[in-house]
N, C-alpha and C positions, 0 to 999 in steps of 0.2 A: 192748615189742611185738616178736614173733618174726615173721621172715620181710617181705615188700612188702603195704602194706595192698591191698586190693579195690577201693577208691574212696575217692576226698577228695571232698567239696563244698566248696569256698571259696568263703570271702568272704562270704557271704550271712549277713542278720540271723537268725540260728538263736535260737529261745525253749528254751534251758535253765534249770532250776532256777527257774521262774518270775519268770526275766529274757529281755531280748532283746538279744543283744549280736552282735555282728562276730566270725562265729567261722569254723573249718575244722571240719568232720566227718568222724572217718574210722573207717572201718567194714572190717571183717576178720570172716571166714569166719559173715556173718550177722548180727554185731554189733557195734554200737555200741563201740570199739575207745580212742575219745578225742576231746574236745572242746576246741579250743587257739585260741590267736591266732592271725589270721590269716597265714599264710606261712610257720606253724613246723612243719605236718604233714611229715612226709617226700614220695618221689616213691610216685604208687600206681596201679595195672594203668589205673586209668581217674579222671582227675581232672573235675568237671564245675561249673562257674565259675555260680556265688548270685548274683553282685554286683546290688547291686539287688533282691533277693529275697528274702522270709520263707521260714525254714527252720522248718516245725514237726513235733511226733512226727505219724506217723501218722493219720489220723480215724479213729473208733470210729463205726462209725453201731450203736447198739445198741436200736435201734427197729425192726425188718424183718422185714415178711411175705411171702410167696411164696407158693406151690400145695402145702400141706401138706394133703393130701385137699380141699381148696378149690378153689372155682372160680377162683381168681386166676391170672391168667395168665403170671406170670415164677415160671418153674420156679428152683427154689435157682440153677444152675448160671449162668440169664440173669440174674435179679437181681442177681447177686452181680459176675457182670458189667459191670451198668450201673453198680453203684458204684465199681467199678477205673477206670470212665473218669471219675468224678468227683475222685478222688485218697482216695476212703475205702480204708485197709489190711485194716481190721480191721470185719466183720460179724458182730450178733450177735442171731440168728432167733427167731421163736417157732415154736414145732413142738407140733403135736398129732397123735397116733394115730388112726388107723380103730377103729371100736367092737370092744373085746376084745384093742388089741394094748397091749402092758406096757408102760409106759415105756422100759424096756431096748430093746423093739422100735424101738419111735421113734427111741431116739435113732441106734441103729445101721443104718434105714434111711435115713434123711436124711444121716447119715454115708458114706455109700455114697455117696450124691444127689452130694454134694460133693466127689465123689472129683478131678471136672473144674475144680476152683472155682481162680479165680485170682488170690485173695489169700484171705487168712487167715477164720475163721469158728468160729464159738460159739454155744453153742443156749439160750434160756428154754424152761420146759416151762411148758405150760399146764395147767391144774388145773380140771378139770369139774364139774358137781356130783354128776355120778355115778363120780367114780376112787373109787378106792382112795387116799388121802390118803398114806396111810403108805409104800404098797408105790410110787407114784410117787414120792415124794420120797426114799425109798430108794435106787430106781435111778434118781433123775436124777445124785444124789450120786455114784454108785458107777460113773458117763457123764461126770463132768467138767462136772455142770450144778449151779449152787447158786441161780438166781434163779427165782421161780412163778408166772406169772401167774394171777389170777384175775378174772373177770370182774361187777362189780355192775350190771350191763343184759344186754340180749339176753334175758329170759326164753324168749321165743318163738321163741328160735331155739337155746336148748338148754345153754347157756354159764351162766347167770347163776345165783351162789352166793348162798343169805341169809343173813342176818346171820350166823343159827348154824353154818351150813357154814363163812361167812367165817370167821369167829372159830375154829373148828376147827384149819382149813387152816393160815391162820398160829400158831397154838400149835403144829403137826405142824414146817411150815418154822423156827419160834425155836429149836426141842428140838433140830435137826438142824443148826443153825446157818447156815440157811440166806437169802434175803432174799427175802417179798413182793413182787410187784410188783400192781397193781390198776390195774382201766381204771373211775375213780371216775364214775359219772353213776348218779343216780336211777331204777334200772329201771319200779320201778312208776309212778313220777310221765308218766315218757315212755312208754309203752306207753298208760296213760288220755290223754294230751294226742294221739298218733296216734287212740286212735281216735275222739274228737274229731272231730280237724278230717278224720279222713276219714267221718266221717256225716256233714259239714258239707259236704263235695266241695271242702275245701283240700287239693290235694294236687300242689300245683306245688313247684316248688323252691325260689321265696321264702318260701314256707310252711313248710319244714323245719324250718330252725332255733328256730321259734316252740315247738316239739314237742321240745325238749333245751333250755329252758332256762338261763339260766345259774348258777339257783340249785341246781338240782338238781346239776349238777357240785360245787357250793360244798359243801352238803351232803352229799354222797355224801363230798367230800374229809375232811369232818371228822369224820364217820361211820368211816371206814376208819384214820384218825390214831387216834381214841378205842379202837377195836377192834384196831391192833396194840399201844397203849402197855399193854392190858391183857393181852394175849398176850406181850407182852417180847420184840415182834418188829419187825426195823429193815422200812422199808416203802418200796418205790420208785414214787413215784403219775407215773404216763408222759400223755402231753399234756396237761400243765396249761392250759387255754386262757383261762380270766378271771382278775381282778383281784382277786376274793374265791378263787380256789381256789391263787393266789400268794400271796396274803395267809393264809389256812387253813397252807398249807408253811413260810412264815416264819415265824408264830408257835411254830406244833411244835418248828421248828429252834433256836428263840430259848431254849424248856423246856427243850433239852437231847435233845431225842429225836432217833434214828436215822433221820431221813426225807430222802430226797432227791428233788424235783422237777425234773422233765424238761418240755421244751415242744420245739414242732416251727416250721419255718422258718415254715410257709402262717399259724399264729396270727401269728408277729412281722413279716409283711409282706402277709397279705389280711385283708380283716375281711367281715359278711354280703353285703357290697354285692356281692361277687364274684359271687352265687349266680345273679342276675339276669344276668352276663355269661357265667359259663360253665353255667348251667342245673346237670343232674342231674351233668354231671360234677366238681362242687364237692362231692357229698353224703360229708362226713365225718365221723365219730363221735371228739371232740365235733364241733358247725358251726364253720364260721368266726363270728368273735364280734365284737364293735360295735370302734370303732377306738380307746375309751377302754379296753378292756380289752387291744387290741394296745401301746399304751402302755406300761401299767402291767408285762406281758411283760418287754421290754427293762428297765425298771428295776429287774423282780424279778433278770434274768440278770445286771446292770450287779452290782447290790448282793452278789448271791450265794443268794439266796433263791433262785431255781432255779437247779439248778447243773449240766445236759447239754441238749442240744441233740439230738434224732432226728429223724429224716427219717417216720415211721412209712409208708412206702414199703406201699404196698399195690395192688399194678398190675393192674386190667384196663383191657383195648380199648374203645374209645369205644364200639363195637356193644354191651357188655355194659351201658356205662353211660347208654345213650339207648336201649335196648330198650320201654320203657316209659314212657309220659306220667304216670304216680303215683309220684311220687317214693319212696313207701313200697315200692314194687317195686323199687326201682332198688337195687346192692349198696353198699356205704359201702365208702370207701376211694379211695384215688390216690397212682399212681408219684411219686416223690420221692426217693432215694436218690443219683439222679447231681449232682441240682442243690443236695445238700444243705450242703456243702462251699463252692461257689461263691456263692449266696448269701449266707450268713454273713458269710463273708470281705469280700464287697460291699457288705454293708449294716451290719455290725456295725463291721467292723477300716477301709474309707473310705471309709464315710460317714459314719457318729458315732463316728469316732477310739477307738474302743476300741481296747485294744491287742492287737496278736498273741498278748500271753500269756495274757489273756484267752478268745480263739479256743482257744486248744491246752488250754487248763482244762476249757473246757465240753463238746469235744469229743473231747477224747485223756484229758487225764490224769483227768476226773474219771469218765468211761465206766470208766476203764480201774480207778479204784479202788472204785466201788460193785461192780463185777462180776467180782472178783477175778483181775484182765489184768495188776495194775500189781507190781513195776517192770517185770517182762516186756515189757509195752507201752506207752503212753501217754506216753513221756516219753524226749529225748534226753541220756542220759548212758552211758557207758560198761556196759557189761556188759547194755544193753536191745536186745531184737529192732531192727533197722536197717531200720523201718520211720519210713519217710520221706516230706516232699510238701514240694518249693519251689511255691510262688506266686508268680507274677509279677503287680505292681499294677499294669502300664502294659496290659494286654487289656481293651479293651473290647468286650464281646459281646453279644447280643441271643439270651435262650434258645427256639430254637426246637423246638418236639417230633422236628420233624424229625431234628434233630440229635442226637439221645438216644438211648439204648441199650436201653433198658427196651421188652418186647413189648405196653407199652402204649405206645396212639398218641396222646397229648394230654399236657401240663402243665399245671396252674394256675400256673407261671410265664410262661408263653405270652405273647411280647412285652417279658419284663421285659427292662429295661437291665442289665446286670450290669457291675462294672471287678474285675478282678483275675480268674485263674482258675489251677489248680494245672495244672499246665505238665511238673512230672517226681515221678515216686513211686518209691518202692521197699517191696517187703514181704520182711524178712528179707534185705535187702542186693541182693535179686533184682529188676531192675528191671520195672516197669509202663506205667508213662508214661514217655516220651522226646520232652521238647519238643515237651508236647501231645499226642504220640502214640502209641495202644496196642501196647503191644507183647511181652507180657504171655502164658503159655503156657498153657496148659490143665494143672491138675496142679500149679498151683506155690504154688497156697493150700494150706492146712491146716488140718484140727480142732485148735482151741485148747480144751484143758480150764481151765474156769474155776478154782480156788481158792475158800475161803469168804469172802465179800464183807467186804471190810474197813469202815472205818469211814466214816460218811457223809461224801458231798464236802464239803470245805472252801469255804467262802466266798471 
């Protein structure tokens, strides 16, 4: 090592190599410089003392929407904000074009977007029914973007691909080497069950969920498996929320195929009952689900059948989401991004003793390897961006929206108890948090170009 390192972190339980041991950290011009016992780093411009503290890589929140021509109200620059106070390094968006502009457009507006952003960020492109298949994945490629969303619901709102577009698209993303992602729920089954119960005059909020099924998820999930293993295309299915659409990802995973499932905090710790406590501002696509299927969640992430964790952060103002007494008016979605890290930690790592390495799998390293981040990111070892989050497990806090960053004004964590919260961060050696507090500059995130998605997360 040439020259005085940047910073040591001693002492603290650091998760390397998918262990967690008693280590020092030290980090030089950005990176990840060496990993040692404790008391054997040299002296460095700024030493800052673990003891007692989980050292993991980074968070990856790779679930995140914003006001990409939408009505959402955390513009890239605020959202990405609210996740630097939560201790997430690494954001990675979905972005879509105004009607007529290229992919290439897209991507380089929103790049611009971010020029203020402060910590790191990466883009999914979304895939319509009306693009150009080829010519966006072209230049997503040729933008440092390799993952596609496509969407199997929303008919009626303009997004929703059938079978034969599906099946397309992913042959277009296999050929280019690039990875599907799909938001699985039965469009047509849910558009007949809406309008249903709205000729019936059910159209309150405990009613929703009755109108997304959980079977239609389940199928939609195995629909979308059968449709990329015949396209020869790996496939990343994003909020898994039942116990048959965990069950659907395991079995895939079990044949050997390239699939990796994602789930979101509000499935592994609310279930329908919430709908009644927080009304219209619960309305998420999929619903919150029965509390045997939150269950079953945790043991798919315990086991490895689902293998990331996203916030799927999608923030408006309580005004946008109580505008309306019909729930079918009301927009889908809710902020999450800042609390997604905290919770986790709280309910995952102690409360049901799961272990920190654990934590850093679902949220750092394995983000970081379906979306080609990694070694780059997701992981403390030498030669990796020196993005960093101790936690401290002695905080006990009570999440209140107040306290949140997000230009939306409510949580569905609202009241929750929380222990442990991430306390100090670093993105690229550059610090964010300081003992809790922001401190973090405008300009010191970066466009991260992805790589072509490597092989599905490991169990």
């Amino acid at each position: 090592m040439a020259g005085t390192p940047d910073l040591i972190i001693r002492g603290g339980m650091v998760v390397t190599g998918g262990a967690v041991v008693e280590a020092d950290v030290v980090v030089q011009d950005g990176v990840i410089a060496g990993v040692g016992r404790p008391g054997t780093a040299p002296a460095a411009r700024e030493v800052v003392d673990a003891s007692g503290k989980h050292v993991i890589p980074g968070a990856i929140d790779a679930h995140f929407h914003f006001k990409t021509f939408s009505l959402h109200d955390d513009t890239l620059e605020s959202a990405i904000r609210s996740a630097a106070h939560g201790g997430i390094t690494t954001v990675v968006g979905f972005i879509r074009g105004r009607e007529g502009m290229t992919a290439r457009q897209t991507v380089d507006h929103f790049k611009a977007e971010g020029e203020k952003a402060v910590v790191d960020f990466a883009f999914h492109l979304n895939l319509g029914p009306h693009d150009d298949f080829a010519a966006h994945i072209a230049d997503g490629l040729e933008r440092g973007i390799t993952s596609f969303k496509m969407f199997m619901a929303y008919a009626r709102r303009g997004f929703m691909l059938d079978d034969g577009l599906l099946y397309r698209a992913m042959r277009g993303v296999a050929a280019a080497g690039g990875l599907a992602m799909v938001h699985a729920e039965n469009g047509s089954i849910i558009d007949r069950l809406e309008d249903e119960f709205a000729e019936a005059g059910r159209r309150s909020p405990v009613d929703f969920s009755h109108t997304r099924p959980a079977f239609a998820e389940v199928e939609a999930i195995r629909r979308a498996i059968q449709l990329a293993e015949a396209a020869g295309c790996p496939l990343y299915v994003v909020h898994v929320s039942t116990a048959g659409g965990c069950a659907a990802v395991a079995e895939a995973r079990a044949r050997g195929l390239p699939i990796t499932g994602e789930t979101c905090p509000q499935y592994l710790t609310l279930d329908d009952g919430a709908m009644a406590r927080f009304g219209s501002l619960a309305k998420i696509a999929p619903p919150l689900r029965a509390v045997a299927d939150r269950h079953a969640l945790w043991q798919g992430l315990t086991r490895g059948d689902l293998s990331t964790v996203g916030s799927d952060h999608s923030p408006y103002r309580r005004t946008a989401k109580e505008a309306s007494a019909d729930i079918f008016e009301v927009p889908f979605g809710a902020p999450g991004t800042e609390t997604l890290l905290p919770v986790l930690y709280s309910e995952g790592v102690l409360r049901r003793g799961l272990s920190p390495a654990w934590l850093a799998r679902v949220i750092s390293e394995n983000p970081a390897r379906v979306f080609g981040l990694y070694p780059r990111k997701g992981i403390i070892a030498p030669g990796a961006d020196a993005d960093l989050v101790i936690l401290d497990p002695s905080v006990r806090w009570t999440v209140r929206a107040a306290d949140l960053h997000s230009v939306s004004d409510y949580t569905l964590f609202e009241g929750m108890a929380l222990l442990g919260r991430p306390v100090d961060s670093w993105v690229r050696g550059q610090r964010v948090l300081r003992g809790g507090e922001f401190i973090a500059e405008p300009g010191q995130g970066r466009y991260v170009a992805c790589a072509a998605p490597g092989a599905p997360a490991p169990a």
